[in-house]
Structures are given as C-alpha cells and as structure tokens.
Z-matrix of the N, CA and C atoms (Angstrom, degrees):
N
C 1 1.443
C 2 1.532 1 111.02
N 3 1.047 2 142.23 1 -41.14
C 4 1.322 3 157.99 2 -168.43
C 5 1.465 4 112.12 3 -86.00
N 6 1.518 5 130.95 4 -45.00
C 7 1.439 6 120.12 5 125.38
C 8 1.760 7 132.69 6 -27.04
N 9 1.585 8 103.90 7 -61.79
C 10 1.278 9 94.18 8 170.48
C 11 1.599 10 128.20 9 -57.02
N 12 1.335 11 119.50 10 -29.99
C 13 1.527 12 127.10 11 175.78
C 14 1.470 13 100.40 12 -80.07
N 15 1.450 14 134.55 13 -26.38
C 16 1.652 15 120.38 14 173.09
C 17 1.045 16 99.09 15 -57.42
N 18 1.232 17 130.40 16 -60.50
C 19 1.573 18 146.19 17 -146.48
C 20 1.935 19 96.23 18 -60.83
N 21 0.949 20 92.16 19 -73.96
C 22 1.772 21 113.82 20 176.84
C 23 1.599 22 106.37 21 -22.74
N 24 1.842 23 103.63 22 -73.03
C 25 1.586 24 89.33 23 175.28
C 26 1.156 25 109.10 24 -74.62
N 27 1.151 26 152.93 25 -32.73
C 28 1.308 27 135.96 26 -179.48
C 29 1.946 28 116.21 27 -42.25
N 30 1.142 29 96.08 28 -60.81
C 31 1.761 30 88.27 29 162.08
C 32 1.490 31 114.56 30 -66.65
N 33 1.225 32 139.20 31 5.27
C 34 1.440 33 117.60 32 -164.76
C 35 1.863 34 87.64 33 -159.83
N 36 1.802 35 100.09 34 58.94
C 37 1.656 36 110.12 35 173.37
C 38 1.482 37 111.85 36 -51.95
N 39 1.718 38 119.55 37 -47.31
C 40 1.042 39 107.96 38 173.96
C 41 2.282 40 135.77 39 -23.66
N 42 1.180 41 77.56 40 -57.76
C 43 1.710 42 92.47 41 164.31
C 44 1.178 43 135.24 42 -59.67
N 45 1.578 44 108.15 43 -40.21
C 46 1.404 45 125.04 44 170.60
C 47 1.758 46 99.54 45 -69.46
N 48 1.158 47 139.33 46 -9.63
C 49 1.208 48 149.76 47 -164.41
C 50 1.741 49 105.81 48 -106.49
N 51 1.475 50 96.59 49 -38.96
C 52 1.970 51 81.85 50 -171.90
C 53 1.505 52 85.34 51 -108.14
N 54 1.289 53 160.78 52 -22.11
C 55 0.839 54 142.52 53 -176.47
C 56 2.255 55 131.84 54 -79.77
N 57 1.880 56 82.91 55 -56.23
C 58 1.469 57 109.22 56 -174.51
C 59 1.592 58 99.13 57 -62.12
N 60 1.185 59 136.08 58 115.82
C 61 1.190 60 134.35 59 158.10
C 62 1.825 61 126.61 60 -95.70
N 63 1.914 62 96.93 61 -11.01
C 64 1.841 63 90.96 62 -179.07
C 65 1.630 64 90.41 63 -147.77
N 66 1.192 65 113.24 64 146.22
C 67 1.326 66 110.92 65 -161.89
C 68 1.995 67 86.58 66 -152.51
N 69 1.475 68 89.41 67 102.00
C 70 1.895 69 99.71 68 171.61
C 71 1.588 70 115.18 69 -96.06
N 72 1.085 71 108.88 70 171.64
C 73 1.503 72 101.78 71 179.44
C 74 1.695 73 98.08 72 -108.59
N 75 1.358 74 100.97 73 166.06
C 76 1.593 75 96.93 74 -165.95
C 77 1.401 76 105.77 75 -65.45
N 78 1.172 77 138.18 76 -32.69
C 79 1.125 78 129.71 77 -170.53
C 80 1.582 79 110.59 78 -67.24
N 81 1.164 80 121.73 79 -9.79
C 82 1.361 81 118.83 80 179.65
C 83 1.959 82 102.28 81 -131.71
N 84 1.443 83 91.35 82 69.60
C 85 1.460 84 99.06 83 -167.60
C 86 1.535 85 103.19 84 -100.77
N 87 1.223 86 104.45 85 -6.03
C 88 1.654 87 109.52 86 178.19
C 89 1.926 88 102.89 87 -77.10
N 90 1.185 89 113.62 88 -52.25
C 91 1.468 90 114.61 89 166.18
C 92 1.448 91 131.91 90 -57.73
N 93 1.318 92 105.18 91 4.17
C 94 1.966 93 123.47 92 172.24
C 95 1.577 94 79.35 93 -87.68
N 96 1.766 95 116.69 94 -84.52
C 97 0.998 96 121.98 95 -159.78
C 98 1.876 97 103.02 96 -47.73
N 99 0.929 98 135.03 97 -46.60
C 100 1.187 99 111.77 98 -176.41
C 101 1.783 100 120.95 99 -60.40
N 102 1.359 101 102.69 100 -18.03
C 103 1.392 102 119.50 101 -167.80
C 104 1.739 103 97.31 102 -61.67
N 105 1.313 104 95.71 103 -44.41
C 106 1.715 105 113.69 104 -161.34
C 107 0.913 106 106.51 105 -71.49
N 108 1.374 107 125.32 106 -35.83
C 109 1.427 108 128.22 107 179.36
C 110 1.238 109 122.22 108 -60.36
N 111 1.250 110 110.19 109 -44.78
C 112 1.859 111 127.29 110 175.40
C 113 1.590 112 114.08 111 -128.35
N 114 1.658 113 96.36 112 84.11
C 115 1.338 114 105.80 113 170.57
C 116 1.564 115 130.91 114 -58.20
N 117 0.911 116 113.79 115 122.92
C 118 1.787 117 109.02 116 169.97
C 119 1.320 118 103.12 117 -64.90
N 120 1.612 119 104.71 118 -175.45
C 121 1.418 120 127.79 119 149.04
C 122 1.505 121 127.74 120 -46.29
N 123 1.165 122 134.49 121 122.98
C 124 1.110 123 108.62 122 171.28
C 125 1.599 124 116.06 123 87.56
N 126 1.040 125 126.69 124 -17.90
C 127 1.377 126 121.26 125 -176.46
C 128 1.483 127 111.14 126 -99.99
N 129 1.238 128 128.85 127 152.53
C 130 1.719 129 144.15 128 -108.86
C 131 1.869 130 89.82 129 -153.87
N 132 0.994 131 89.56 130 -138.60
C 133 1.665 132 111.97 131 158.71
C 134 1.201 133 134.73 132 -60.42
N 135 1.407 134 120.46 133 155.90
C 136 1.307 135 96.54 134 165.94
C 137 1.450 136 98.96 135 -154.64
N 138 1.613 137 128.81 136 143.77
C 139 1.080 138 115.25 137 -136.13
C 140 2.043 139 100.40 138 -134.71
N 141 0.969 140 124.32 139 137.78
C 142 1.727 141 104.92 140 -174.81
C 143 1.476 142 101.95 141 -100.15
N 144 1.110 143 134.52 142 110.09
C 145 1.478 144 126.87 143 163.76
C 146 2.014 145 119.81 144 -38.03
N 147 0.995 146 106.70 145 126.81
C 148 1.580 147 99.31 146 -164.35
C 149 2.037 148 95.15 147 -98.05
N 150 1.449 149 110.00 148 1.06
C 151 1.779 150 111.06 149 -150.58
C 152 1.575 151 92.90 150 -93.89
C-alpha cells in the first residue's frame, strides 16, 4: 500500500505540493512520528521517504 501511494504522488506532484509539508527519510522515521505528534502551525502532511 505505501508503494502504491509513492507511486500515485509521484505521478500527481501537484498534490504532493499542496498537501505534503515534511518529508523524512526512512531512516529518520522516528522524527516524522515525532513531527505528528506535535503539530506546528501550518503543517499538512507528513510524508517518510521509503527510497
């Protein structure tokens, strides 16, 4: 599933553009989850790079 949603925005950047606001790489997937936990202002999505 998470492949299928890379794939998805990847053809359709627009979205990944108004939505995704923090984008970690997996290796620092603990700092997404912390992200999520304590949202700022302004922040949207947040997205883990799987590459």
């Amino acid at each position: 599933m998470l492949a299928d949603a890379g794939t998805y925005l990847a053809e359709h950047p627009a979205l990944r553009d108004a939505y995704v606001t923090d984008v970690h790489p997996v290796v620092d997937v603990e700092a997404a989850f912390s992200a999520a936990l304590a949202p700022r202002p302004g922040q949207l999505k947040i997205a883990v790079d799987m590459t």
